[in-house]
Legacy VTK file of the C-alpha trace (Angstrom):
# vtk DataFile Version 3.0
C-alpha trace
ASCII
DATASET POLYDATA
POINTS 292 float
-31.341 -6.607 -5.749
-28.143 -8.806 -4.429
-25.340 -6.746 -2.792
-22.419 -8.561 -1.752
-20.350 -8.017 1.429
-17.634 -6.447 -0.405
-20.283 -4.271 -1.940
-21.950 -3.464 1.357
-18.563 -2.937 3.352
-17.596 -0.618 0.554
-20.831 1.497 1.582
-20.152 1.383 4.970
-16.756 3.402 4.533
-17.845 5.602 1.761
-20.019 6.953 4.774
-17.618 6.918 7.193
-15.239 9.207 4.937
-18.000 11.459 4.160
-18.636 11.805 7.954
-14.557 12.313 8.251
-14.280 15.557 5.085
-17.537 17.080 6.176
-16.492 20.186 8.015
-19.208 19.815 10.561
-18.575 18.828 14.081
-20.293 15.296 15.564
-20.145 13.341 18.285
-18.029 10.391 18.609
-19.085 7.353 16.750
-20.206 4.103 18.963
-17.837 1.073 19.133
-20.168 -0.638 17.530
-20.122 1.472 14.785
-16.165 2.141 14.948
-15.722 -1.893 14.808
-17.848 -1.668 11.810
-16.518 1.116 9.759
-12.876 -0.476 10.664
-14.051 -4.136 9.335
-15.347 -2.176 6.523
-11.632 -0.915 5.807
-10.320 -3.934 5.892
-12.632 -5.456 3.702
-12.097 -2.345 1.163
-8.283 -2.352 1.369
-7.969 -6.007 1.143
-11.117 -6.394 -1.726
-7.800 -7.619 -3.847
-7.255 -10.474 -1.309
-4.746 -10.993 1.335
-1.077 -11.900 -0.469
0.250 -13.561 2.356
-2.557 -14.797 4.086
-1.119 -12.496 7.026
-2.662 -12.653 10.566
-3.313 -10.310 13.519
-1.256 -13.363 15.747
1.669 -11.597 17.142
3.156 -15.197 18.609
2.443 -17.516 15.682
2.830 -14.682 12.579
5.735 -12.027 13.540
7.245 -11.682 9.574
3.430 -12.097 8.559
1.838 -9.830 11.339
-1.677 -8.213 9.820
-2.019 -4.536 10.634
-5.494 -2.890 10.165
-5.226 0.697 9.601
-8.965 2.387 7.884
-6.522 3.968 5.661
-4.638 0.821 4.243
-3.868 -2.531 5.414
-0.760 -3.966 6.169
1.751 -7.733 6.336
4.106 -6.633 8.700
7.383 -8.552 9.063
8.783 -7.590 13.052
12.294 -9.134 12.380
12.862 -6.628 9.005
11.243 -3.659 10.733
9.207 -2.752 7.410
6.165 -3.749 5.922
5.888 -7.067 3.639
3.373 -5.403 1.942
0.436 -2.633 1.730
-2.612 -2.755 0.300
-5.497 -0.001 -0.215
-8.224 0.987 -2.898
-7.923 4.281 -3.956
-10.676 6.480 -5.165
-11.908 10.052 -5.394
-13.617 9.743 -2.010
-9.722 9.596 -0.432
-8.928 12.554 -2.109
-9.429 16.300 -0.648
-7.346 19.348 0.505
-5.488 18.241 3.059
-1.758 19.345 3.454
0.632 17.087 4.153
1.714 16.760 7.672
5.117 15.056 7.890
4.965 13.708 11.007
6.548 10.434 10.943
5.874 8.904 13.876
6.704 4.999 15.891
3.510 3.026 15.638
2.303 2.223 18.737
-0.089 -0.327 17.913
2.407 -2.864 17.701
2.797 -5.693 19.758
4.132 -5.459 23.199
7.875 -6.001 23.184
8.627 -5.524 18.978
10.891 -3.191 18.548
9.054 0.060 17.017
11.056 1.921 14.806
10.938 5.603 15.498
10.736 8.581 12.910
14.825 9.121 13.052
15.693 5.254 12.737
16.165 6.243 8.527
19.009 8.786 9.393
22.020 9.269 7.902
21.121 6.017 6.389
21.242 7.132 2.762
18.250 6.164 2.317
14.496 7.709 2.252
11.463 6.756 4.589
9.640 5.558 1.701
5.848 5.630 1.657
4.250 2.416 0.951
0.393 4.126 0.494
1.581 7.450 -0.401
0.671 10.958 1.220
-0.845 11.948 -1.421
-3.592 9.062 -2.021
-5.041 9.945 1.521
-5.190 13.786 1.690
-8.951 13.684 3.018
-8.151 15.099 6.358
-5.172 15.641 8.365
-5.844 12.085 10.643
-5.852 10.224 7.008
-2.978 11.652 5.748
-0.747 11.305 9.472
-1.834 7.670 9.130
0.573 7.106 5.754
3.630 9.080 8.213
3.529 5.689 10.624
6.578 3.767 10.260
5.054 0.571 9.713
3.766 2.308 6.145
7.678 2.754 5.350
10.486 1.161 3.630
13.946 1.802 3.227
13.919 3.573 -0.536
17.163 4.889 -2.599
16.224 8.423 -3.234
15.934 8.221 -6.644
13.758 5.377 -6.698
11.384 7.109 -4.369
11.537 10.921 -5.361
11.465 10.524 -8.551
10.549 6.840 -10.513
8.061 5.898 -7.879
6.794 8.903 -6.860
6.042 8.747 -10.868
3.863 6.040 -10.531
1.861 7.451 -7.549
0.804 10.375 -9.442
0.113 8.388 -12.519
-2.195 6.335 -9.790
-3.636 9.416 -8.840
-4.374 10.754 -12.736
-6.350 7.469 -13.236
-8.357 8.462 -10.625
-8.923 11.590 -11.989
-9.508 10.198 -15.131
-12.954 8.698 -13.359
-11.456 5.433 -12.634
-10.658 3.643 -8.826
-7.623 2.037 -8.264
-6.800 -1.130 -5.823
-3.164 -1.075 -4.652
-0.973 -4.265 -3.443
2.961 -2.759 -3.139
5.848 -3.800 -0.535
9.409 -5.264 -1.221
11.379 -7.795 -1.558
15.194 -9.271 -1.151
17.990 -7.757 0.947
20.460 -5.113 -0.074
20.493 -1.748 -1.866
22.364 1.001 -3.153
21.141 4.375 -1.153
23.396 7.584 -1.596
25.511 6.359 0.867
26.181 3.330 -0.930
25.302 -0.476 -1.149
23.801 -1.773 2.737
22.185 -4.555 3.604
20.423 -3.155 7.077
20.186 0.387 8.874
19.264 0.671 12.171
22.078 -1.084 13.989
20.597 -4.058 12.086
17.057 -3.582 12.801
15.575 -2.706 9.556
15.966 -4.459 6.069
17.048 -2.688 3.241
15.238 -4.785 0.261
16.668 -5.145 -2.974
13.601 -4.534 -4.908
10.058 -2.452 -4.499
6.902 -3.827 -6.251
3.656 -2.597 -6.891
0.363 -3.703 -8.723
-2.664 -1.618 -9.816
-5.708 -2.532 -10.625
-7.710 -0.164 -12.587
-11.316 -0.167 -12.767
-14.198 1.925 -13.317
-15.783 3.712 -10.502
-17.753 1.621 -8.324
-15.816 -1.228 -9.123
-14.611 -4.322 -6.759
-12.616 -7.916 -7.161
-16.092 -8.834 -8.720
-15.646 -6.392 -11.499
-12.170 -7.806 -12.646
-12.454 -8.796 -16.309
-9.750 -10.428 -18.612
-9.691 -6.506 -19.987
-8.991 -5.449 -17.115
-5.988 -3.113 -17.046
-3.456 -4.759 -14.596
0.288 -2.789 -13.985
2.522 -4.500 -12.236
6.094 -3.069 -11.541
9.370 -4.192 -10.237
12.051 -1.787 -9.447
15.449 -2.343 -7.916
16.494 -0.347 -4.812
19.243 1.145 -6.335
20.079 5.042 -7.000
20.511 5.207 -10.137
17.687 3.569 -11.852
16.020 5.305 -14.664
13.359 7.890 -13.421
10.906 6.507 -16.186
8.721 3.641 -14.242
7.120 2.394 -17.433
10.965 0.683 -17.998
10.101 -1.659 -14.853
6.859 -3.044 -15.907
6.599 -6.433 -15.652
4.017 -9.134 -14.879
2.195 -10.047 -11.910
3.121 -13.651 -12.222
6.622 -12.742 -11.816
6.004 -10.393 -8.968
4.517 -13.830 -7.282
7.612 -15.828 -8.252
10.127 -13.433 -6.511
8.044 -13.019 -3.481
5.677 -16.191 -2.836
2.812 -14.229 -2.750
-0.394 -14.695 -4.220
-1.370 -10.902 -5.259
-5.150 -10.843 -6.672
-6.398 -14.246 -4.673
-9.956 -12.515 -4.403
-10.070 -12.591 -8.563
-11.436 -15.722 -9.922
-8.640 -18.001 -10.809
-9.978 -17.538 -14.871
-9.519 -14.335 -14.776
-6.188 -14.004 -12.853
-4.099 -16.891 -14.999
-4.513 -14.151 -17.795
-4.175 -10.949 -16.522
-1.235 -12.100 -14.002
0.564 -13.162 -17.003
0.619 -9.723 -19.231
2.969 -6.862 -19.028
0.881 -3.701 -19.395
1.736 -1.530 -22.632
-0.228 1.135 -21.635
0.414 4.895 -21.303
1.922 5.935 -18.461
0.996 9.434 -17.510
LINES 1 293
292 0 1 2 3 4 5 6 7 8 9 10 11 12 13 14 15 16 17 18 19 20 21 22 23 24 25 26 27 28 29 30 31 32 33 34 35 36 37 38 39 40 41 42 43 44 45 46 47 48 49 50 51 52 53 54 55 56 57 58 59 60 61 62 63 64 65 66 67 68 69 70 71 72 73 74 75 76 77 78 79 80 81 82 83 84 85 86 87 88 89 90 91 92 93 94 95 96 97 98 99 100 101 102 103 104 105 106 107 108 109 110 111 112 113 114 115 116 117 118 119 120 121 122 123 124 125 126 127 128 129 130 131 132 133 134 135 136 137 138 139 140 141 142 143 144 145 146 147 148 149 150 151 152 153 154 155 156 157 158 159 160 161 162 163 164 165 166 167 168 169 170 171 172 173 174 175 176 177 178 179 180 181 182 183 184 185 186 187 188 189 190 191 192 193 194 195 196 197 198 199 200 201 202 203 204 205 206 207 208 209 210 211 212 213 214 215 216 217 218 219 220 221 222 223 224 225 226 227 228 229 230 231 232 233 234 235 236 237 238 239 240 241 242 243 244 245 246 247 248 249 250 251 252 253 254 255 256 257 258 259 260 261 262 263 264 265 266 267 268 269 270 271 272 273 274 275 276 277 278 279 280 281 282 283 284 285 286 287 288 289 290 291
């Protein structure tokens, strides 16, 4: 029987997060096999394809930086101080009993010299340390879930928007899963300027961080065991556009909207691994689906 890379690299971490919720105590894994579970995360969290093309090239590709986290993946943009995007599959394997641990934290895997914002840059700001991949979607263990606290994972959110209308969405994410479904995850922003409880800004941070004007997301839903290979034209797509502003309606079905459109605000080119078939259809609906 044929496996594919994807397939195989998908393997590879479903091990390696075994290994990480089993309660018993082993030694340190190799660097050979630390390189591979990590290019098996990437490989997972980018089985969608890479939006932006980013790259790990700190001289050439500062707004387009590629961050490799096992958790989720991320374009980095240095000059905005927040992500581009985030991408990351989400399954029941990701899911356990850890608590949350709150510790936002500077990430210090950034290049030498970038400025790294730190876990108080957001206050007084009016506006929330947004998670990108959510908490929540990595809660098995405590290292997985103090990965989605980095500050490269946040964005500057309007409380609303993130308590309550997107913070919607990632349970509804979470109830597919529960459902017996996985879930592949593209989301990031857009634009510059929002409204915050503060009140309309354009930066925080003495100027270092961007405050978009919109947040996006796209899921993919697909049964479990399912990759870009499994994308059909039934395939349920939701794609979701929401403006940074505080008083936006807490319902996130009212922001649904297509992929396509997602692509023409942001030059991005969101499902790239699908076949190109598949994605001029599905890019182009607006899901109608239920929504919790």
């Amino acid at each position: 029987m044929k496996i594919s890379v994807t397939r195989l690299s998908r393997l590879t971490l479903l091990a390696a997060l075994a290994t990480a919720c089993s309660k018993e105590e082993l030694a340190p894994a190799s660097p050979a096999v630390a390189a591979s579970t990590r290019a098996a995360a990437e490989a997972d969290n980018l089985a969608m394809g890479n939006p932006s093309g980013a790259e790990a090239d700190a001289i050439n590709s500062p707004n387009n930086y590629l961050i490799v986290k096992d958790q989720y993946t991320i374009s980095y943009s240095r000059d905005r101080g927040k992500p581009n995007w985030v991408s990351w599959h989400l399954s029941s394997d990701w899911l356990g009993g850890s608590d949350r641990q709150d510790n936002f934290a500077a990430d210090v895997t950034l290049p030498k010299g970038w400025y790294r914002v730190g876990s108080t840059s957001y206050r007084g700001s009016g506006f929330d340390r947004g998670h990108v991949c959510p908490s929540a979607d990595r809660t098995c263990s405590a290292a997985d879930n103090s990965a989605t606290f980095l500050m490269t994972n946040m964005m500057p959110q309007a409380p609303t928007n993130n308590q309550r209308t997107w913070a919607g969405l990632e349970t509804y994410a979470r109830t597919l899963v529960n459902q017996g479904n996985e879930v592949y995850l593209i989301a990031g922003s857009y634009g510059q300027g929002g409204t915050g409880s503060n009140g309309y800004a354009t930066t925080i941070d003495k100027g270092r961080i961007t405050v978009p004007s919109n947040c996006w997301k796209v899921l993919v839903v697909l049964p479990e065991g399912g990759d870009a290979s499994s994308v059909t034209t039934s395939t349920r797509v939701i794609a979701v556009d929401m403006p940074n502003n505080n008083s936006i309606s807490t319902a996130w079905g009212s922001y649904r909207t297509s992929v396509d459109a997602i692509e023409e605000a942001t030059g991005y080119d969101i499902l790239s691994a699908v076949s190109e078939e598949v994605q001029d259809l599905i890019e182009a609906q607006v899901d109608r689906g239920p929504t919790s």
